[in-house]
C-alpha positions in Angstrom: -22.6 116.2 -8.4 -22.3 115.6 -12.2 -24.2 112.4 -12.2 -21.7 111.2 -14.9 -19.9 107.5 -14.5 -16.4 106.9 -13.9 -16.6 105.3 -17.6 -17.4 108.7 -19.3 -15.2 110.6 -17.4 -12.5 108.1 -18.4 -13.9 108.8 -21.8 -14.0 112.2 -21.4 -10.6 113.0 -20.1 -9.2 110.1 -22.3 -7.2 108.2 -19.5 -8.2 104.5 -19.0 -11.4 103.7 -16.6 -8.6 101.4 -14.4 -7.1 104.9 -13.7 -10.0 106.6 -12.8 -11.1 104.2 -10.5 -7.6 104.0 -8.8 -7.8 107.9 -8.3 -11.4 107.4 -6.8 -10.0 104.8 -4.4 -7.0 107.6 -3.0 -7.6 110.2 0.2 -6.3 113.5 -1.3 -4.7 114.3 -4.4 -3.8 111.0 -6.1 -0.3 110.0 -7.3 -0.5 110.0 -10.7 1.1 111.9 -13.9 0.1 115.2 -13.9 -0.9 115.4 -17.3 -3.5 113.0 -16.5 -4.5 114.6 -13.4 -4.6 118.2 -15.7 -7.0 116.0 -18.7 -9.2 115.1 -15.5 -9.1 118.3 -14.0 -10.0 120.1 -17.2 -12.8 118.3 -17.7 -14.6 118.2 -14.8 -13.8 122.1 -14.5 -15.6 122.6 -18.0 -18.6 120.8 -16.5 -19.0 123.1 -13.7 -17.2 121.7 -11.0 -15.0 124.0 -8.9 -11.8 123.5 -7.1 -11.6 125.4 -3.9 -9.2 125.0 -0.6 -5.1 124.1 -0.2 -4.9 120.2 -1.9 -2.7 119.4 0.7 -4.4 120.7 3.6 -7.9 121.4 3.0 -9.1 120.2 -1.0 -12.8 120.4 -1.6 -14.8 121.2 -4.8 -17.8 122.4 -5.4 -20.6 123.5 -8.5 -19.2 126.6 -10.0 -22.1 129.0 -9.6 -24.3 130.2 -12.8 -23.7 133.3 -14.0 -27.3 134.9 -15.0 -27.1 138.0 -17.3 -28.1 140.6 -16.0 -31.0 142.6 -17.8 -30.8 146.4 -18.4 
């Protein structure tokens, strides 16, 4: 979706590549601290990405729509 590597989201986020991998590797929400969930989380939200559905039950993401502005 991003077309970014696990290495600069690692980067990004400022966890370790190791755990980024390892939370690629899970089915649903990975165990992990939340603070490094949140640091991951923020910054694939600031890219665009979208969190939608239950985590538990139905998790999903998708592009957050662009906003246009609107002319008058």
């Amino acid at each position: 979706m991003l077309k970014i590597s696990a290495a600069e989201l690692a980067a990004l986020a400022n966890v370790s590549w190791k755990t980024v991998q390892r939370m690629e590797a899970v089915e649903g929400v990975p165990s992990s601290r939340a603070g490094t969930l949140e640091c991951i989380q923020a910054v694939l939200e600031a890219a665009g990405i979208e969190f939608i559905g239950d985590p538990a039950t139905s998790p999903g993401v998708r592009l957050r729509p662009e906003k246009h502005p609107t002319s008058t």
